[in-house]
Every structure is written in structure tokens, then in C-alpha cells.
N, C-alpha and C positions, 0 to 999 in steps of 0.2 A: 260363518264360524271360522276362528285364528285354526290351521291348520298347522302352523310351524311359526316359527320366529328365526331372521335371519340373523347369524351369530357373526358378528362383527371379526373382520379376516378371515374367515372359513366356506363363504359362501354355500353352506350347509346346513341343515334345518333341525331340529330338534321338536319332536311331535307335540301335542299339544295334550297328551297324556304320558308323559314321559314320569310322570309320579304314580300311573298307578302301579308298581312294585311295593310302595311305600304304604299301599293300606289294603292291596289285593292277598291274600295269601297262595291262592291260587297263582298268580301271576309271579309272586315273590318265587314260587316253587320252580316254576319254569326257569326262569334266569337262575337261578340256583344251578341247576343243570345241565345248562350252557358253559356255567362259567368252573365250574367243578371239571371239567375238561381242559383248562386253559392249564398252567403252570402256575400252584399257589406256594406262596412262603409256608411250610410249616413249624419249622424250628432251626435250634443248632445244631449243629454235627456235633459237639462237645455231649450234649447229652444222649447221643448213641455212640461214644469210643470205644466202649470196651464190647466185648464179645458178649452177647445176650442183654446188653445194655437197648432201653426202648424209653421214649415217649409220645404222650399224647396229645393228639392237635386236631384240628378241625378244618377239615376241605369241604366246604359250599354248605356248611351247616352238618354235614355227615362227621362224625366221630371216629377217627382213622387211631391207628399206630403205628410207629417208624421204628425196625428193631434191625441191630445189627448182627447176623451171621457173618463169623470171622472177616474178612476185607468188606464182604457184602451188604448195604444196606439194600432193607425191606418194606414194603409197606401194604396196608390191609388194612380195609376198613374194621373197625372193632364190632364185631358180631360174629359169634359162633355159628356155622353152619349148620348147625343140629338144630337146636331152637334159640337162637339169636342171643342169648346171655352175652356181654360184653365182658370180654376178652382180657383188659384193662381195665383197673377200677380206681390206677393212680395215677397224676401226672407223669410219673419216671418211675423206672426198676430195674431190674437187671432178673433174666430165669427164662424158664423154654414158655414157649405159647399152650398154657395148656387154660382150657376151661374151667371156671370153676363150680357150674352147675352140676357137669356131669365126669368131669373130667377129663374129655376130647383133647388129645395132644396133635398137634399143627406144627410139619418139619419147615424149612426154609423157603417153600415153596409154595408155601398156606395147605397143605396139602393135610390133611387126616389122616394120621400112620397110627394112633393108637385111640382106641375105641373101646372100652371094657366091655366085658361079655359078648364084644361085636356079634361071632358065628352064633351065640344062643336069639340074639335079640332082632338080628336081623339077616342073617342067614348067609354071610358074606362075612372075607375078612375086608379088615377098613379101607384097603387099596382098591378093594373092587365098588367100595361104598360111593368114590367118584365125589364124596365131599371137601371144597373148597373153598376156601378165604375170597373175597371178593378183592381182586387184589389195586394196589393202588403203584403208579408208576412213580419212581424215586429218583431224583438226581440232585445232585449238590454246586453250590457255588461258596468259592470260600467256604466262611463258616457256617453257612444258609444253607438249611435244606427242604427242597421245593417239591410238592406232588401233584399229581392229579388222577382222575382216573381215566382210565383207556379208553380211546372213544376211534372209531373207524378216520381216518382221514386229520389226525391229529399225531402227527408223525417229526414235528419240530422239536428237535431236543431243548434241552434248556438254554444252552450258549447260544442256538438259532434264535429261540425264542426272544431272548433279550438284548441279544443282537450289543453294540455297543456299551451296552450298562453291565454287562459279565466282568470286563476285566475293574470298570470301576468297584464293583460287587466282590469280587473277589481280594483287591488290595484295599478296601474299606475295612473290612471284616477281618484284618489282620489286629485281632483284640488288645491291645496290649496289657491287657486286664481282663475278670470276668466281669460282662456287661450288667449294668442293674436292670434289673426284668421290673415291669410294673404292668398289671391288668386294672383296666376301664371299662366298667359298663358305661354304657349310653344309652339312652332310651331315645333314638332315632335311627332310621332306615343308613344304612351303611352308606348307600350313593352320596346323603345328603352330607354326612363326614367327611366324604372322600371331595366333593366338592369343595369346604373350603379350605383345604388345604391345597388346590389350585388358583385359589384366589385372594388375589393381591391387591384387593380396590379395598376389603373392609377393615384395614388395622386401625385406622384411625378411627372407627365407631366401635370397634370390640377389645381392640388393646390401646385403651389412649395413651398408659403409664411407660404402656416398654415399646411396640416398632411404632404407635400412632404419633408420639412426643414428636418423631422425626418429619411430621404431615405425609401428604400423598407421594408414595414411592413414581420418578418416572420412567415411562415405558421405555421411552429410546435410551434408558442408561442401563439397560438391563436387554440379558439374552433369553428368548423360548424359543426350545428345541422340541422336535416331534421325532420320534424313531420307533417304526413299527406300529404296537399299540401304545407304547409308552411315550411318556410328556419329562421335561426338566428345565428347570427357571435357574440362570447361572445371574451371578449378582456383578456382569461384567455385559459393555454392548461390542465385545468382541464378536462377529458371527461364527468366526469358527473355536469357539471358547470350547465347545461338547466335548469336538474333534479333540480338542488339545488335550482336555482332560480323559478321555479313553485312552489316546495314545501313552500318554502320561503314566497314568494307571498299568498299561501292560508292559512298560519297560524300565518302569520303577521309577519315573524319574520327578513325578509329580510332589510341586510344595504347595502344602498348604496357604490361597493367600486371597481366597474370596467364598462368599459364602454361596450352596447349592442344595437345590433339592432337585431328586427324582420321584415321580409318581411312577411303578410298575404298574400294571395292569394285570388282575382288575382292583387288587387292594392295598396294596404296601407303599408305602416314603419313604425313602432314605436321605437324608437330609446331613448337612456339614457345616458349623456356624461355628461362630467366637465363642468360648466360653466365657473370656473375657478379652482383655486389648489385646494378649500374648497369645493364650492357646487355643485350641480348638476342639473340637466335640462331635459326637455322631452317634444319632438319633435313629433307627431302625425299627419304623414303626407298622402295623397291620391294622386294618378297619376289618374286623373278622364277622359276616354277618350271623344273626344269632335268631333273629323273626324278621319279620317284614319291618316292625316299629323298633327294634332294639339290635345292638352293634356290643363288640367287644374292645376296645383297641389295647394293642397288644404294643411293649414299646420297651428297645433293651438302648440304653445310653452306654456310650465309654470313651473316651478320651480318642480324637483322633490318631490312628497310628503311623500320617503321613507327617515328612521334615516340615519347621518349620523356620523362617529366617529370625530365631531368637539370640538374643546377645548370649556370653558365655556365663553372666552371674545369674541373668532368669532362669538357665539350665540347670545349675548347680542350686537353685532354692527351688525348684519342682518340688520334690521328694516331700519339702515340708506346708507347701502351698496347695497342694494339688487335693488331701481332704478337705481342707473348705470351698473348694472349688466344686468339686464334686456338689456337695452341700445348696451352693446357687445353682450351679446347672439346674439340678432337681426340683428346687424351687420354681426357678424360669421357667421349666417345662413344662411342670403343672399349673402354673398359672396360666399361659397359653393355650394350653388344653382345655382347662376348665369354663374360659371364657369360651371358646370356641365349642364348646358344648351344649351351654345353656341357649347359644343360636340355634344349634342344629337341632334342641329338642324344641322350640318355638316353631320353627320351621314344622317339624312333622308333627305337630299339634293343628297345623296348619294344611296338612298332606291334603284330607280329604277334603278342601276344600278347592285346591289349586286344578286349574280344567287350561290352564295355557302353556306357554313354555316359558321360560323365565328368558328376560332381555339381559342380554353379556354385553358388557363394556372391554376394551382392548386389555384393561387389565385384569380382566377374566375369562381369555381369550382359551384357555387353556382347560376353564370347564368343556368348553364346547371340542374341544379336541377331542376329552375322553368319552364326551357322550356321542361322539361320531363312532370311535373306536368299538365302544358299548355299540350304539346301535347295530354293527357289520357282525359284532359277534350272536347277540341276539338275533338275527337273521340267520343266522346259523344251524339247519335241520338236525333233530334229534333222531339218530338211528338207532 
């Protein structure tokens, strides 16, 4: 029996059940768990700026909310500690945390300060009641704001955690505009999304109209980078192209003049392409699992806000070029998207039947990166 398949430059194996997440729900739940401790995208900071300003997201399939007290952001899973009624029942609001089954009021701390009839009903007042928000750890980059929940021995902050991709993260996410938000159901396993969007062998069979016209991309003309858990394909065979663009990024001095995506781990892209010959664009997208068989992808576009070397009359007709541009972006990305969907729901139509590991070509070198990264954190004991 295939026990592993060896993934071409990684000298590394990938199990020969590495699918069953994708029809196990049992197993789905596990890795859920694991990765619910890692450091996930939940939203923007724009939509908690103001004082009592909150919205709602989703870490590892749990129903959270991120709500700001004065400087402070907060986060807690959405369930009342009395009997579990959810917390939130909009995407965004602004007002105190109070319940609406019974009316339990929750200070900045998740903490249960106001309890009606507390001393008749239960014989205590609500400080002694010891009821708490389950609470969720909150940290920001730029305009991204990341959570997870607390786990023993998961003690990297978010700039550790993402090591090199923070300061790109952060001078990305300098808006110049509010970003267009668009949600994606999928009806496949989230891993199988997030794979191809590491892979760069299939444009010519799933986009023939827009990157396949240009046939097979080659490997030696292009960079992949590994940092930490995370992966990035730079569209230059500079080797130290990464290098240039972090540094770039943290002392402002970076121009926009080649196309890049990053893969975070365990579920986000942030990617940077042509919008057309002149401008550029930036794609900040989430594979948010939802079941074992179904995904959400979560995806906010906007004009990049890095310099670019444009003449001074393309400068001066932006203003009036720049709605229809918008216009194709949106188009082009749902087109892409959509194609790369009807793969991915083939494929898990296919789940339970697949018992091997799938064989990677060099230009799919970089699935096999995340599913090593995957397998070390699943290895990972739940305390």
C-alpha cells in the first residue's frame, strides 16, 4: 500500500489519507481545533473604529465578535455564558454587550457585571456569579485584524507569527479607498481552495482566455519563497526578490513593478497584480472553512496604494479612468474565481474516493510546502 508520495524539491511526504478532513466530520473537527489556535484573519479595523463599534467573523468555524473599548480591541466567542444565546445577530453595530435572551450585560473584560434579579435568582451578586465570555486573543496588522483563541504554549504574537509578511501586511493595507468586500460560498473542503491557489501548473486547462493564452508559466523565471508556515510566488527569478520587498515595505520605499501573492497560513492570499498595463490592484482574500464539504471565500479588492513609475498624463486621467477599471478588476476576479471553483467542487465530489496522495510537479511545489506546514501543526497536542 502508497504510504506517502514524494513531493518534488521537498523531500517530504504527504500521507496517503491526507483527504480525509474533506468527508470525515469527525476529523474536520479535530483540525478545526488545531488551527483555531494559529493566528486567523478576521476582519478590518475600520469596522471596530469607533468606541462600542463591533463585528462579526468566524475563527475555525466558531462564531466570534471583535468589539472596541475606547483604544482597546476585544474579542469573544459569540455565546452568552448563561445559556449560550448569541451575542450578535448582525454583521456590524455599535452598543454594550448585552444579551438578548435574558438580558446579561458583559464589561470589557467578557466579564458579567449585570444580571437582573441576580441575588433573588441565584443567590449572589453577578461578580460572584464567576460568569465569562470565552474570550478570543485580538491583534492587528495595518488594516487586518487577526484572532485566535488561547491555547498553552501559543505564545507568538502576530508580527512573530508572520515574521517577514507584517510589514508587507501592513503598507498593503494602506486603502486608498474603501475596499469592495464580496462573499463566496463553495461547496468544497477549504484545503482543496487553498491548494489551487498555490498552483501554477493549471492556468492553461482552467483559464485558457486570460493567464493560459500565455501557455505554461516557467519555473526558473519566477521566485518561491518559504517563511515560517507561510509560502509567496514573486513573478521575478530574483532570489532575494522577498528580502527586497519586506524591506521595501518597512521603510516606505517600495514601487510597484511585478506581480505577488502570499499564502498565510492557514487560510488567507494576499496577492498584487496589474489591473491593467498602468495600475495595479490588491486582492485580500480568506478560504474560511464552514463544513468538512463547504468553504466561504471572503475577498476585499482596492487599488494598490504602493508608487508606481507612471507618466505624468496617466496621473492626471486616473480620477476619470479609475471607475471602469474598477469594473474589470471585478469582472477578472470573478471570472477566476469561478473557474477555480467548479475544479475545486469536482475534486470534492471526488473526496471520498481519493486513498493516495496527489503527485506535485515543480510548479506545484508550494502545495506541498503548506501541506508540510499543515501536517507539523496537526501534530500539534490539544491541551
Amino acid at each position: 500500500m502508497t504510504t506517502g508520495m514524494t513531493i518534488i524539491g521537498s523531500g517530504k511526504q504527504i500521507p496517503a489519507d491526507w483527504a480525509k478532513t474533506l468527508i470525515d466530520e469527525q476529523a474536520f473537527a479535530a483540525e478545526q481545533a488545531r488551527l483555531g489556535r494559529k493566528w486567523n484573519l478576521l476582519g478590518l479595523a475600520a469596522d471596530a473604529a469607533r468606541d462600542g463599534d463591533w463585528f462579526r467573523a468566524t475563527l475555525a468555524t466558531r462564531q466570534v465578535f471583535v468589539q472596541r473599548f475606547g483604544e482597546a480591541l476585544r474579542g469573544f466567542e459569540n455565546r452568552c455564558a448563561h445559556r449560550f444565546f448569541p451575542l450578535r445577530n448582525e454583521d456590524k453595530g455599535n452598543g454594550p454587550v448585552v444579551c438578548g435572551f435574558h438580558h446579561w450585560r458583559y464589561d470589557r473584560e467578557g466579564r458579567a457585571m449585570g444580571v437582573p434579579m441576580c441575588e433573588e435568582l441565584f443567590g449572589k451578586i453577578p461578580r460572584d456569579l464567576g460568569a465569562t465570555l470565552a474570550p478570543v486573543e485580538v491583534s492587528v496588522c495595518g488594516a487586518l485584524v487577526f484572532g485566535r483563541f488561547p491555547a498553552p504554549g501559543e505564545t507568538e504574537t502576530l508580527e512573530q507569527y508572520l515574521g517577514d509578511a507584517f510589514p508587507i501586511l501592513a503598507a498593503i493595507t494602506r486603502f486608498p479607498e474603501a475596499p469592495h468586500a464580496v462573499e463566496t460560498p463553495v461547496r468544497a473542503n477549504w484545503r482543496v481552495c487553498y491548494h489551487i491557489t498555490h498552483d501554477d501548473y493549471h492556468q492553461v486547462a482552467v483559464h485558457p482566455k486570460t493567464f493560459g493564452k500565455n501557455g505554461y508559466p516557467r519555473r526558473e523565471a519566477m521566485g518561491y519563497f518559504r517563511f515560517g508556515l507561510h509560502t509567496a510566488f514573486l513573478s521575478t527569478p530574483d532570489p532575494d526578490a522577498f528580502n527586497k520587498l519586506a524591506a521595501g515595505c518597512r521603510d516606505g520605499a517600495f514601487v510597484s513593478s511585478h506581480y505577488f501573492i502570499m499564502q498565510l497560513f492557514p487560510n488567507m492570499i494576499v496577492s498584487h497584480g496589474r489591473s491593467d498595463g498602468q495600475f495595479w490592484h490588491v486582492l485580500v482574500q480568506q478560504y474560511s472553512p464552514v463544513a468538512h464539504d463547504r468553504s466561504l471565500l471572503r475577498t476585499w479588492s482596492f487599488p494598490s496604494p504602493f508608487a508606481a513609475r507612471h507618466p505624468r498624463h496617466v496621473r492626471w486621467t486616473r480620477p476619470f479612468t479609475d471607475p471602469g477599471r474598477r469594473l474589470a478588476v471585478r469582472y477578472f476576479v470573478g471570472k477566476i474565481r469561478d473557474e477555480d471553483h467548479v475544479v475545486c467542487e469536482r475534486v470534492q465530489a471526488n473526496a471520498g474516493r481519493i486513498k493516495t496522495p496527489p503527485m506535485l510537479g515543480a510548479l506545484e511545489e508550494r502545495i506541498g510546502w503548506f501541506e508540510e506546514n499543515y501536517a507539523r501543526v496537526m501534530a500539534d497536542s490539544i491541551n
